[in-house]
N, C-alpha and C positions, 0 to 999 in steps of 0.2 A: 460404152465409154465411161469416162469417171470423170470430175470437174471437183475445183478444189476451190473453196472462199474461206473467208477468216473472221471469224469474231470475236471482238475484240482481241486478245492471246491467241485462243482458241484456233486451230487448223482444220478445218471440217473435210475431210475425202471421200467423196459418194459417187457410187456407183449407180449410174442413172439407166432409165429404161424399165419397162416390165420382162428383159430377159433372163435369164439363168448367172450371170456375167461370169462364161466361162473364158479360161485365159487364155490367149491365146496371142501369138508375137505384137498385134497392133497393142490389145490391152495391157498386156505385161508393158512394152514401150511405154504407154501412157502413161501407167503407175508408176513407173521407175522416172518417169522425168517428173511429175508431182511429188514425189518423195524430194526428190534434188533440189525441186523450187522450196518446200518445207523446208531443208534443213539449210538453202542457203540465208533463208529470212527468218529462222528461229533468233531468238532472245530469249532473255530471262523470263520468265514466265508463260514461255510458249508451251502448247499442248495440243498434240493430236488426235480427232477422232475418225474412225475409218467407217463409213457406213454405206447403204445399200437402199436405194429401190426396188419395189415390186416383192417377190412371193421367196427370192433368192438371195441370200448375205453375200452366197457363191458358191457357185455347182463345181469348179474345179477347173481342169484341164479339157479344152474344149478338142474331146475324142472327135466329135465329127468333122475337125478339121485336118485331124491327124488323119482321118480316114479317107479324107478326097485325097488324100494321095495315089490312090489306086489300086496301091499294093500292100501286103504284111510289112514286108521292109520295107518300104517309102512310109506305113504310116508310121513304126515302130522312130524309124529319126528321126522323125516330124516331133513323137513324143519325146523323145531323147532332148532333141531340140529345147521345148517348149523346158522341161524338168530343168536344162542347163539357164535356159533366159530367166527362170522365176529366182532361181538360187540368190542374184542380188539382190530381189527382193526381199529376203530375209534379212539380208545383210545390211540393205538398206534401214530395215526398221531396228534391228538391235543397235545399231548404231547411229539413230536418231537421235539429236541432243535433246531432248524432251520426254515427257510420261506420252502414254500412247494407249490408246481407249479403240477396244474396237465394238463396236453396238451392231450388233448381231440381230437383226429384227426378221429374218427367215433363216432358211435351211445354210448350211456353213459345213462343205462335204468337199470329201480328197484337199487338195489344193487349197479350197477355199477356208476349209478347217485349219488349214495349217499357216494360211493367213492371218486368221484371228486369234491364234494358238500365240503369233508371233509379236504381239503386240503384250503392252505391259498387265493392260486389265482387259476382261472381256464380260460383257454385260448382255445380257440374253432376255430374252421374251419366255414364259409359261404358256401361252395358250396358241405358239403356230411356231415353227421351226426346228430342225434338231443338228447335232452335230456326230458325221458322220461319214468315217473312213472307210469308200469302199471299193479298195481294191483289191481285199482279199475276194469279194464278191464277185468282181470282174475279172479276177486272175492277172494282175503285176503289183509287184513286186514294188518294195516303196525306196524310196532312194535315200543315200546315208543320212542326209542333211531332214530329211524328213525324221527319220527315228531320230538322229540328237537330239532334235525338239520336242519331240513327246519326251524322251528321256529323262531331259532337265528342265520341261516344265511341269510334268506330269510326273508327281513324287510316288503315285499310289501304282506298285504294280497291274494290282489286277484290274487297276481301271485302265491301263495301258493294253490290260492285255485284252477286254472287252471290247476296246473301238478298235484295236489292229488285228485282234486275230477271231473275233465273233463278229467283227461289222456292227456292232452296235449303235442302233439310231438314240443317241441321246437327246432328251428331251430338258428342258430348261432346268423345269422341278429339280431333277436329278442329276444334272451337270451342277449347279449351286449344291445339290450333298456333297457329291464327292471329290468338289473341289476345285472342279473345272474352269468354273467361272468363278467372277467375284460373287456377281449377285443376277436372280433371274425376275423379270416382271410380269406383271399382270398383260401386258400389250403393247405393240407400237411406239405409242406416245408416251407410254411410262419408259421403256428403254432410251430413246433418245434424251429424254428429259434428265434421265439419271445420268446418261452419259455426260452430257452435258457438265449438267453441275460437278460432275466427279472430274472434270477434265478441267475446269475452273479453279475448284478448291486445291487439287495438285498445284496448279497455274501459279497459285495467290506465294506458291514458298518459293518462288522466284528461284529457287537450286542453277549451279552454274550449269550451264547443257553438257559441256565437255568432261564435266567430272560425270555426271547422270552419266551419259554414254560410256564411260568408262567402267564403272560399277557394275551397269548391266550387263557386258561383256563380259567381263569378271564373274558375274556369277551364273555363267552359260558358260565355261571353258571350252565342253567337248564343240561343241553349236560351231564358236568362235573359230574353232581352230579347223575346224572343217570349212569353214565360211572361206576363210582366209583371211579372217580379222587379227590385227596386231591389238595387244591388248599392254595395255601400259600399267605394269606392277603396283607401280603408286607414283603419283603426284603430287604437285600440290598446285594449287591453283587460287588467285584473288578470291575473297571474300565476295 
């Protein structure tokens, strides 16, 4: 499950428990209405951070439940399923009127990567977790909205091409070289710490939300336009 408190500005969204936190209809549901409660009590200086419990950021799409279906094709819809219920998710967070910080303190794989892919900054641990896409490894095939995101988040081809098409388990050290991340820490309590302060000091410039959210759409087109997001040319908006 996930649970959401606030401090001060600050939005905290954690994913609680020692399990994997893979997604699946109840927890996709859950995030999708904590998003909604977020963006309906954002304000000027509000800031998101998305965080995790236990040994997991997030394992992804939870196969074993695609698989009690019983069969290839009941589980294959199940997945189909799940892939269509996470898409607001994305959508949800690009079009959050606020910065958005996701603190990454374990493993952040398939789905889950693309969680924290999705959010504005992402802040990692050096000494436990990595980031990693692996469906080439499993055999499927990854869905549009999934490549738009690496696309236009991820400027470095061949580091696009190392998590999507080598499965590469990235490790903090080397997510902060090449770009991945903002920045990676020593452990735990240094990433939330950072997060933290990095979601505050965003906080403090008080930016209007609905231009933020706009900007950010704007410089994700292809994402947007796959989403189903309307993106507004230019505005203009009170000071």
């Amino acid at each position: 499950m996930c649970t959401l408190e606030k401090r001060g500005n600050v939005f905290i969204l954690t994913f609680t428990g020692e399990d994997q936190h893979r997604f699946n209809p109840n927890l996709i549901g859950s995030l999708l209405s904590l998003l909604s409660q977020v963006k309906a009590e954002a304000t000027r200086g509000s800031a998101l951070i998305t965080q995790a419990q236990g040994k997991f950021f997030s394992n992804g799409f939870d196969l074993d439940w695609a698989q009690a279906a019983g069969s290839e094709q009941g589980a294959a819809e199940r997945l189909h399923h799940m892939v269509a219920l996470f898409k607001p998710v994305t959508a949800a967070l690009l079009s959050l009127p606020m910065p958005t910080v996701a603190a990454i303190t374990g493993h952040a794989a398939a789905a889950g990567f693309l969680l924290a892919l999705s959010h504005d900054y992402l802040i990692m641990r050096k000494d436990r977790g990595v980031l990693y896409m692996s469906e080439v490894d499993i055999a499927l095939t990854i869905p549009d909205y999934f490549n738009a995101l690496f696309r236009e988040k991820i400027g470095d081809a061949s580091v696009r091409r190392d998590l999507l098409l080598r499965g590469l388990k990235m490790k903090g050290d080397e997510a902060e070289k090449r770009g991945v991340v903002e920045a990676a820490y020593g452990g735990e309590a240094e990433v939330r710490e950072a997060s933290v302060r990095l979601a505050e000091n965003l906080g403090k410039r008080k930016w209007n939300g609905e231009v933020y959210a706009e900007i950010r759409k704007g410089l994700y087109p292809q994402l947007s336009a796959i989403l189903g997001l309307t993106h507004k040319a230019y505005t203009i908006a009170r000071l």
